[in-house]
C-alpha positions as CSV (number, residue, x, y, z in Angstrom):
1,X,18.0,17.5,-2.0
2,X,16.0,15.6,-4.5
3,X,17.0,16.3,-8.3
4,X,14.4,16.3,-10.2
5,X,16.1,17.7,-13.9
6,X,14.8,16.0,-16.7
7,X,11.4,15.0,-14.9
8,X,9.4,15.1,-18.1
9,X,11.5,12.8,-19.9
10,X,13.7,10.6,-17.3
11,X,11.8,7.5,-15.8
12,X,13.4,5.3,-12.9
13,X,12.3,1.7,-13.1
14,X,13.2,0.7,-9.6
15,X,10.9,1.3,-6.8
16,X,12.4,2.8,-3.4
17,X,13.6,0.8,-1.0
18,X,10.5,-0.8,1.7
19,X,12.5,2.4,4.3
20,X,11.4,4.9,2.4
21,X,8.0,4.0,1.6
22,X,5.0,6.0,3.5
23,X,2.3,4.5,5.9
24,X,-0.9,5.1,4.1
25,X,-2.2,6.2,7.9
26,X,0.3,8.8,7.8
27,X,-1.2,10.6,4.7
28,X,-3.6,13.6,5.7
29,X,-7.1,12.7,4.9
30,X,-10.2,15.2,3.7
31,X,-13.7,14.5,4.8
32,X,-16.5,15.2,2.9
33,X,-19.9,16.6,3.2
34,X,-21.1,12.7,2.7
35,X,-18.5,12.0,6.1
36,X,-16.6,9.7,3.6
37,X,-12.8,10.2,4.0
38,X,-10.5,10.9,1.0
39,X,-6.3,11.3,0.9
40,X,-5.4,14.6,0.8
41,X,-3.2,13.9,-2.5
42,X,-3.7,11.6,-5.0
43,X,-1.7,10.4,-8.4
44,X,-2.9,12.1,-11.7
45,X,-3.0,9.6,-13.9
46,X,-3.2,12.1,-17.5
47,X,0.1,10.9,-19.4
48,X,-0.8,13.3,-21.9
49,X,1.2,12.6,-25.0
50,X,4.6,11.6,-23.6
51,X,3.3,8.7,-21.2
52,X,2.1,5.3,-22.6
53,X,-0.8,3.8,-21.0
54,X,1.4,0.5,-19.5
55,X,4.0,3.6,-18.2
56,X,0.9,5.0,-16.7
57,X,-0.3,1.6,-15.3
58,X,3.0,1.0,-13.9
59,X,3.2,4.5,-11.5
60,X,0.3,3.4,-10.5
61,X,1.8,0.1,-9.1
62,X,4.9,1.6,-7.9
63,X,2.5,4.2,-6.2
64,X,0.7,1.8,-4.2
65,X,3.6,0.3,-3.0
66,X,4.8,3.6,-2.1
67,X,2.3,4.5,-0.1
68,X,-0.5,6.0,-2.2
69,X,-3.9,5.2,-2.4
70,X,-6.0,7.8,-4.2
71,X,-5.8,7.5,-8.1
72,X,-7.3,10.4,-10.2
73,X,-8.4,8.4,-14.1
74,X,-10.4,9.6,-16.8
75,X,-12.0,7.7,-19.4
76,X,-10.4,10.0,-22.3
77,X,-7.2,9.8,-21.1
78,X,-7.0,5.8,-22.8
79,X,-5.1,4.5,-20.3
80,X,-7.8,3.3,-17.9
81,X,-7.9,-0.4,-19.3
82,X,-4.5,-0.8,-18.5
83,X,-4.8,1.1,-14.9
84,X,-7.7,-1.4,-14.4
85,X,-4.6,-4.4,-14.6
86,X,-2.6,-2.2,-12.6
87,X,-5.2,-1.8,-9.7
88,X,-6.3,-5.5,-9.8
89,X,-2.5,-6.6,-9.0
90,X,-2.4,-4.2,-6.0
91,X,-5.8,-5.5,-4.5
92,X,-4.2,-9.1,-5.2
93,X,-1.0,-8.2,-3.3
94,X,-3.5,-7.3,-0.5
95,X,-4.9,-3.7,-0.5
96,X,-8.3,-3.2,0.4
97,X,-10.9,-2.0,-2.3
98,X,-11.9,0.2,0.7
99,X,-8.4,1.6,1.1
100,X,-8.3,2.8,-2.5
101,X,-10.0,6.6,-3.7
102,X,-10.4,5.7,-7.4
103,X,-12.0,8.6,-9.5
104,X,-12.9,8.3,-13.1
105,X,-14.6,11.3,-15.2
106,X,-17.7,11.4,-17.9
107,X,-15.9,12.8,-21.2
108,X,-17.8,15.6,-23.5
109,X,-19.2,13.5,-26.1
110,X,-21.1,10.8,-23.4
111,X,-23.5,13.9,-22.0
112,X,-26.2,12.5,-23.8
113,X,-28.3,11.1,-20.7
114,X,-28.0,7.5,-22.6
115,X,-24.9,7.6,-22.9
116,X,-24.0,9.0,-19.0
117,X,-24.3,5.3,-17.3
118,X,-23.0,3.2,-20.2
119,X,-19.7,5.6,-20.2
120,X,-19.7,5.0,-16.2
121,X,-20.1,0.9,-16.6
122,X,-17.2,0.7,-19.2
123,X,-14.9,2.9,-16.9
124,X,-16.1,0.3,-14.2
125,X,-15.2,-2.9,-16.6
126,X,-12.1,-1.0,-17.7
127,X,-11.0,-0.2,-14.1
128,X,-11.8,-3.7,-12.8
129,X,-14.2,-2.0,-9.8
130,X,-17.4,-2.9,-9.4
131,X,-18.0,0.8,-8.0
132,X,-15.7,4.5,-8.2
133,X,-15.5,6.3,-4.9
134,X,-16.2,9.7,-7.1
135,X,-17.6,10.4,-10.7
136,X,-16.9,13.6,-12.1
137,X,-18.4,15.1,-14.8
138,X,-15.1,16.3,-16.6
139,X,-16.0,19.8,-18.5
140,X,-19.2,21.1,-18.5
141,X,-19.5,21.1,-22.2
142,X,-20.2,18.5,-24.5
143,X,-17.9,19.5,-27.0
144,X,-15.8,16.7,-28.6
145,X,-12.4,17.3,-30.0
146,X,-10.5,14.3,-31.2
147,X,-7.3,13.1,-29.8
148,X,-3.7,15.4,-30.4
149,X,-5.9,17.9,-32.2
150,X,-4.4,21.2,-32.4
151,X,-6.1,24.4,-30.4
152,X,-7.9,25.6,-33.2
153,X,-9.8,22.2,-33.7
154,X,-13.7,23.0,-33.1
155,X,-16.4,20.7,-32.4
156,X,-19.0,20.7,-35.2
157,X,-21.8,20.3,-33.1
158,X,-19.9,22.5,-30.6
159,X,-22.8,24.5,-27.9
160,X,-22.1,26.8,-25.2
161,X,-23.2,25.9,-21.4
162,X,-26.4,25.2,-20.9
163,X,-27.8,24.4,-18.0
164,X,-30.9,22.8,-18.6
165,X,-28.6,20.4,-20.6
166,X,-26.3,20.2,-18.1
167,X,-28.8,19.1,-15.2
168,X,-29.8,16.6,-17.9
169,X,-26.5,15.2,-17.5
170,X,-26.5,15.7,-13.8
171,X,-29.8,13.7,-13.5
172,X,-28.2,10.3,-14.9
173,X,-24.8,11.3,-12.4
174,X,-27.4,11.0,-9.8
175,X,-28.6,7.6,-10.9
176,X,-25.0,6.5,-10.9
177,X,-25.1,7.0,-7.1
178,X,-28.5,5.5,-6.5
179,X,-27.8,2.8,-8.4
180,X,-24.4,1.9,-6.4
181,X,-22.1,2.2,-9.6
182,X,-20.2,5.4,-7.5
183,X,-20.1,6.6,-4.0
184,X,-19.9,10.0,-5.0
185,X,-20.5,12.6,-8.1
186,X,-18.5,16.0,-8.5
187,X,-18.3,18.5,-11.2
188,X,-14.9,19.6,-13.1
189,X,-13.7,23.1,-14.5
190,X,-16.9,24.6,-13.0
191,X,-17.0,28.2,-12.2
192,X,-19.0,29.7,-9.8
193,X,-22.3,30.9,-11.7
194,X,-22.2,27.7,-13.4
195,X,-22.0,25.8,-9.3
196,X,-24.5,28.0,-8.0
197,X,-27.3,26.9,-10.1
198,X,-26.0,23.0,-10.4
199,X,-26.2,23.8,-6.0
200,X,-29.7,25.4,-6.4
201,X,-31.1,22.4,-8.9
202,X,-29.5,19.1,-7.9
203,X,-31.0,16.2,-5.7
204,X,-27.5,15.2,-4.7
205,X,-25.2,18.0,-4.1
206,X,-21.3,17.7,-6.1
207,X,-19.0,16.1,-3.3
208,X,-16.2,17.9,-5.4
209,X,-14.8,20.4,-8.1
210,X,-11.9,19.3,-10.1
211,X,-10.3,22.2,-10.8
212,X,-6.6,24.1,-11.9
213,X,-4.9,25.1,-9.0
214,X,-1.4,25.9,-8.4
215,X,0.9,28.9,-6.8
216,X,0.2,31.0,-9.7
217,X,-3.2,30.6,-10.0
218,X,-4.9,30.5,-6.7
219,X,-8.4,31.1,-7.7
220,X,-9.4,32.2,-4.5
221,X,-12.9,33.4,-5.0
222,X,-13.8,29.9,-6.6
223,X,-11.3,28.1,-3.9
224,X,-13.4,29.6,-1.1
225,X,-16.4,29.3,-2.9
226,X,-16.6,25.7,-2.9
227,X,-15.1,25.2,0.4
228,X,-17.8,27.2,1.6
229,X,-20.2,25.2,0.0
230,X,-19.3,22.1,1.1
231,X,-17.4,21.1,-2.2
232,X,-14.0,19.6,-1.6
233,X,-11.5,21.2,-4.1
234,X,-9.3,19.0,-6.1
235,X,-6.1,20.3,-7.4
236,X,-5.0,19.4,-10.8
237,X,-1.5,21.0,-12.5
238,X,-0.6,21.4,-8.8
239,X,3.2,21.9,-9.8
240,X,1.9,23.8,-13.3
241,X,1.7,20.9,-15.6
242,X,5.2,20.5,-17.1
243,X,3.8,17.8,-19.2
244,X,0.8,19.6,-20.5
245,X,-0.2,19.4,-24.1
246,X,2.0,21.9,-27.0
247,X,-1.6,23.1,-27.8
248,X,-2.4,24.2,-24.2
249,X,0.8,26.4,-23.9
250,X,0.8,30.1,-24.6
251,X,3.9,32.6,-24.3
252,X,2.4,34.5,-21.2
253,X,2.6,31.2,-19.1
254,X,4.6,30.7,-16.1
255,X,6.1,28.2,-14.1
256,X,5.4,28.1,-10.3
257,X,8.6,26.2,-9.9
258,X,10.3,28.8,-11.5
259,X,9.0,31.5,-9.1
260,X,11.9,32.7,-7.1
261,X,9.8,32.2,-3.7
262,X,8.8,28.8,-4.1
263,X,12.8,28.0,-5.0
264,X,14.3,29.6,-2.0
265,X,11.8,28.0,0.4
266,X,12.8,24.3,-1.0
267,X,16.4,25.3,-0.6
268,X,15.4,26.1,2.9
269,X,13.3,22.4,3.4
270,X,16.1,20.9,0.8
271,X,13.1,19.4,-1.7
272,X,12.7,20.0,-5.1
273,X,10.1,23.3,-5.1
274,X,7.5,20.5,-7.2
275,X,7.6,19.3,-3.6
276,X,6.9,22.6,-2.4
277,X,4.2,23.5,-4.7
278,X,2.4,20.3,-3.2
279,X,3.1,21.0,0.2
280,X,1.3,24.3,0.3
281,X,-1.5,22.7,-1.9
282,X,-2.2,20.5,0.7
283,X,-1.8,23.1,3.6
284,X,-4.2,25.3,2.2
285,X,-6.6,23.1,1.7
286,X,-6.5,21.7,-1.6
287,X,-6.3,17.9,-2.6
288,X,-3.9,17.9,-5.2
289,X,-3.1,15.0,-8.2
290,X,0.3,15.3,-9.3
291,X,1.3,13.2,-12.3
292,X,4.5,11.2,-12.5
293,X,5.4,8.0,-13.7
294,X,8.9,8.8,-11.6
295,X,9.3,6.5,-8.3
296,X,11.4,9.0,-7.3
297,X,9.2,11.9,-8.1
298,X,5.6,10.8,-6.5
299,X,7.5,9.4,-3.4
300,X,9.2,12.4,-2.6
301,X,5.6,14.4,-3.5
302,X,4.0,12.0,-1.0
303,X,6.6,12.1,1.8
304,X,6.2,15.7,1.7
305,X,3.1,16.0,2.7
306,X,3.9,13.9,5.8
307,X,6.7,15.4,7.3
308,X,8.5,19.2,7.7
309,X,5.3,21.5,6.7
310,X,6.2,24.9,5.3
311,X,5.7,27.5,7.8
312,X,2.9,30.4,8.5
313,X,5.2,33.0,7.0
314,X,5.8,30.7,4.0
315,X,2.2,29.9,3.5
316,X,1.9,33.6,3.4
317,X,4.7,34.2,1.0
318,X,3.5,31.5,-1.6
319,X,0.0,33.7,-1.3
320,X,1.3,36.6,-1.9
321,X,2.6,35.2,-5.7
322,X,-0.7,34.4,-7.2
323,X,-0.3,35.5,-11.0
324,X,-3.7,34.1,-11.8
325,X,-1.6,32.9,-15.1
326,X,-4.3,30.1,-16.1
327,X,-2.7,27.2,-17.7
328,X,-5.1,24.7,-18.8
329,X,-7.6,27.3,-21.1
330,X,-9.6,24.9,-23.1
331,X,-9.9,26.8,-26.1
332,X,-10.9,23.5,-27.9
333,X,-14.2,23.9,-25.9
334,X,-15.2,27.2,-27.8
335,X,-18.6,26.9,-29.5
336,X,-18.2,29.7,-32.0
337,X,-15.6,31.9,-34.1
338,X,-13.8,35.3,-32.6
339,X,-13.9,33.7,-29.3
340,X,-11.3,34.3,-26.5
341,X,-10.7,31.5,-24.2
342,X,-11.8,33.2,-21.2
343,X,-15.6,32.9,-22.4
344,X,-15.6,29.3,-21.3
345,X,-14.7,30.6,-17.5
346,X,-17.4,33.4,-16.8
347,X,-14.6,35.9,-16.1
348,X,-17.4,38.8,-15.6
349,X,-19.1,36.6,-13.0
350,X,-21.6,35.3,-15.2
351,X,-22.4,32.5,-17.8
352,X,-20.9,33.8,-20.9
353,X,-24.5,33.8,-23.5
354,X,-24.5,31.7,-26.7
């Protein structure tokens, strides 16, 4: 069994051995409305504050040679410079550009429709690409918060969703596509009133939603929702987000790989129930983007979804533990004082109002 203790803090620097790398043909793939075909999991590449961006830079490496080649970047997350070295060393050691997935994300302060293409040129310069295979817009509010702010920090200028503004934004995202700088455009922390009117308005249709999903929190309604839509759903926290920001922790969270369930089914596959926890992800239907700068860690999340799949009745059984115990609540997004987080998601099925 794979021992992952001390995953947040303990990095290996030696890759696996060539034996236990995985063929890249062996990874499930998605395809999307568009036909275009995308690995089922990819490598998160958010090092939050406890990952340097040459750390970062270097999973990436070790990931490629490992077997992965779907890398989930943002331009806030600082680190996409050095990822850019990182990628242009694997495509010198002789990957394909057309074997990678690289995604980058617009961040909240670049909504401004002049600001949309410049922010998706530097991620290209940055990246060393001379096109991303998906653009995501990365929260649909253009509220900025500065780095390792606390959750009480507030954008001054801070606005609630709207969406004339938004297809403003979406406009430009469409211009990145005709224009060749990325293959595809997808939304991010969307919920569903806020997707049916971007479906109902836009020229080209979001390929994906980036979005939280893990064992205990399923979103199911928004989960079938886009798949029914023809959005592919992208999994982020797929193991709960060890890692995740002090400010984005709260004393009602939980820990999927806590959950008694997903530990007894890992003793029965002997993994680590992380491994689990991506398993069912990508079972389900999910493509999720575990982070690790751990060779040991993202090999044994990508061998898991290649080999031994959990069973019907375990499928069922990691259903069954939904806790809908929302991790990532973005209270930095709030627009206003007295707010609860759970105005940024449209918990009453509608657009929360200014």
């Amino acid at each position: 069994m794979v021992d992952f203790a001390g995953a947040k803090n303990s990095v290996e620097t030696v890759l696996p051995a060539a034996s236990d790398r995985v063929d890249p043909a062996a990874v499930p793939k998605r395809r999307l409305s568009t036909g275009a075909l995308i690995p089922a999991i990819g490598l998160g590449t958010f090092g939050s504050d406890h990952a340097p961006a040459q750390q970062v830079a270097d999973a990436v490496k070790g990931a490629a040679a490992v077997g992965y080649r779907h890398f989930d970047c943002a331009s806030v997350y600082g680190n996409e410079a050095a990822i850019g070295g990182a990628l242009a060393e694997v495509m010198a050691g002789g990957v394909k550009r057309q074997e990678l997935w690289v995604t980058s994300k617009l961040w909240n302060d670049k909504h401004a429709e002049e600001d949309v293409i410049a922010s998706c040129r530097q991620s290209l310069a940055d990246l060393r690409l001379d096109y991303l295979d998906l653009y995501l817009v990365h929260w649909p509010f253009p509220n900025f918060h500065p780095p390792g702010c606390d959750v009480t920090s507030r954008s001054a200028n801070a606005r609630p969703y709207i969406h004339s503004e938004y297809m403003k934004t979406w406009r430009k995202m469409e211009e990145i596509v005709d224009l060749g700088l990325a293959r595809h455009i997808g939304a991010s922390n969307m919920t569903i009133p806020k997707l049916q009117l971007l479906l109902r308005d836009a020229r080209i249709k979001p390929a994906a939603n980036e979005m939280e999903l893990h064992p205990h929190f399923q979103q199911p309604e928004l989960f079938n929702f886009v798949v029914g839509n023809g959005i592919a759903p992208i999994g982020y926290c797929p193991i709960g987000s060890p890692g995740r920001p002090q400010r984005d922790r709260t004393p009602e969270d939980t820990a999927p790989t806590e959950d008694a369930v997903i530990v007894e089914i890992a003793k029965a596959h002997e993994i680590h129930p992380a491994v689990v926890c991506v398993k069912w992800a990508v079972q389900r239907g999910q493509t999720p983007i575990p982070f690790s700068v751990n060779p040991r860690h993202y090999l044994a999340n990508l061998r898991g979804v290649t080999a031994d799949p959990l069973t019907d009745k375990e499928m069922r059984q990691i259903t069954a533990i939904d806790r809908n115990c929302r991790l990532i609540k973005g209270q930095v997004f709030l627009w206003k004082e007295g707010q609860s987080w759970q105005d940024l998601w449209d918990v009453q099925g509608e657009i929360t109002p200014a």
